[in-house]
C-alpha positions in Angstrom: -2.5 19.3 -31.9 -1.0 22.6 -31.9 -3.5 24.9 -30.1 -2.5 27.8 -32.6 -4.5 25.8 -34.8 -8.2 26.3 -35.1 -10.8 23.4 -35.5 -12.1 23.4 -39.2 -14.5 20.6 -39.5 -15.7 19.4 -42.6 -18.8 20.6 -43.8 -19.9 17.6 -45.3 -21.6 14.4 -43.6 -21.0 11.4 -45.5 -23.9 9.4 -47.0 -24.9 6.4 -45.0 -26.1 5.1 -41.4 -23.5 5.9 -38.2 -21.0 3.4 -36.9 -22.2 0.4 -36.0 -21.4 -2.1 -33.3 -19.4 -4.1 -35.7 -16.8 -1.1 -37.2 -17.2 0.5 -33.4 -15.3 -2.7 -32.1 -13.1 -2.9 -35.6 -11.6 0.4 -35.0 -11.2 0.3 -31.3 -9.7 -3.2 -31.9 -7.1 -1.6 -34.6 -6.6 1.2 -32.3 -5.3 -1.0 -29.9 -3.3 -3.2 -32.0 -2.2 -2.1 -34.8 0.2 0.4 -35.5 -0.3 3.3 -38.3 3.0 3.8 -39.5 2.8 4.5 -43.1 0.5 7.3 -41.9 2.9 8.9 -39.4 5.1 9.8 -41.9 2.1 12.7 -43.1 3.3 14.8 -40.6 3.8 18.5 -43.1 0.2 20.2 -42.5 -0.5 23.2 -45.3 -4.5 24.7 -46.0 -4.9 26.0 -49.4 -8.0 26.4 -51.6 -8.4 24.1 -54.5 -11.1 24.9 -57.6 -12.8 21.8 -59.3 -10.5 21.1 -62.7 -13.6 22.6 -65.6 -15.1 24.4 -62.9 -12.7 27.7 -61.7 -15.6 29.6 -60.1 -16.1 27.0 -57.2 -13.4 26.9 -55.0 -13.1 24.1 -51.5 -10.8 24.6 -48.3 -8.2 21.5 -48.7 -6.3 20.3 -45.6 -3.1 19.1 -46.9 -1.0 16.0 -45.1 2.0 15.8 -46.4 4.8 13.3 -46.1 8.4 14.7 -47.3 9.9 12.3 -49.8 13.0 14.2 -51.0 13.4 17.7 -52.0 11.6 17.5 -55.5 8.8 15.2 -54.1 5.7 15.7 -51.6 2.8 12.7 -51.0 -0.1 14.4 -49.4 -3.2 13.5 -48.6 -6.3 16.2 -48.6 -9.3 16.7 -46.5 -12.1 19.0 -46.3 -11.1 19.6 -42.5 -8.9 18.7 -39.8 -10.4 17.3 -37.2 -11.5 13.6 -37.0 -14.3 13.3 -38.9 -12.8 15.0 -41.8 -13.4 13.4 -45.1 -10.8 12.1 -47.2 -11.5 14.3 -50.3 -7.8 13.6 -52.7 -4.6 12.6 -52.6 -2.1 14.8 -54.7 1.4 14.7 -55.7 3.6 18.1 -54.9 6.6 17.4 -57.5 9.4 20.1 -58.4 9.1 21.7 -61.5 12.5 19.5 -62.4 10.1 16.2 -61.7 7.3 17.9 -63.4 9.4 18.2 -66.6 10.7 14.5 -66.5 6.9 13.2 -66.9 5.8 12.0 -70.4 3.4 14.4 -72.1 0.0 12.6 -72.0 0.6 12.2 -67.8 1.0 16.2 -67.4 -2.5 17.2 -68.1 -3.0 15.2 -64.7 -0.7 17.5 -63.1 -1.1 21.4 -61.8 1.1 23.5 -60.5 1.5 25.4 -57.2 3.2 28.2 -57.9 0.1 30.6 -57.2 -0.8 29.1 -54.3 2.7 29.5 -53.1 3.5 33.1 -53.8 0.1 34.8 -53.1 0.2 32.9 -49.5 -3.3 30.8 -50.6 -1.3 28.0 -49.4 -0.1 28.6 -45.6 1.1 26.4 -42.4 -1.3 26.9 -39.7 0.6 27.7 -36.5 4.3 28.6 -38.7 3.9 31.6 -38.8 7.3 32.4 -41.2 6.5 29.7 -43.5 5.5 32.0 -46.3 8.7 33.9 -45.7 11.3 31.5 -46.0 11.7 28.5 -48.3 11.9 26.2 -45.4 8.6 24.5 -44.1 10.2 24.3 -40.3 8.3 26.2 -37.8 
């Protein structure tokens, strides 16, 4: 991890009982053997605040993974921190306003768009510092 990057753990602990014996020796046992690629790909970090859809006054810190597919289309996944016991809290779509267009009516109101989180730098790349300032998400 970059060390520019500061630890934001999630503020939430999941319902439930800890780890067990049983998913303790699952995940070591995947760790070893099995390889994560799909994941690897999520590799395009951004932070940004998201509000509940009906509810604008209540606002969450979303840790963005993104994986590049082309220049109109981003898969990301979100989490409410970015260190390893973050919890999964959404994945979302970034699509170009060219994509966006494209999508039948009725499949829109599933769809928001970025453009304020963009422009008034809500949305940043911890450790790039000139993301804001240039198009290009390279640090």
């Amino acid at each position: 991890m970059n060390p520019m990057i500061k630890d934001r753990p999630s503020p939430v602990r999941p319902a439930g009982d800890g780890k067990g014996a049983w998913l303790a020796a699952l995940e070591q046992g995947a760790n070893l053997l099995q390889d994560p690629t799909p994941l690897k790909g999520f590799d395009v970090y951004v932070v940004g605040f998201h509000c509940p859809k009906n509810q604008p006054d209540e606002q969450m810190e979303a840790h963005h993974y993104c994986r590049v597919v082309n220049d109109d289309l981003l898969q990301c996944v979100l989490f409410d921190g970015n260190t390893r016991q973050a919890n999964l809290i959404g994945i979302e779509y970034i699509a170009s306003e060219k994509l966006f267009a494209a999508l039948p009516e009725p499949e829109k109101a599933y769809w928001h768009p970025h453009n304020f989180e963009l422009l008034s730098g809500q949305l940043v790349a911890p450790g790039c510092r000139t993301w804001r300032r240039r198009r290009s998400s390279s640090c």
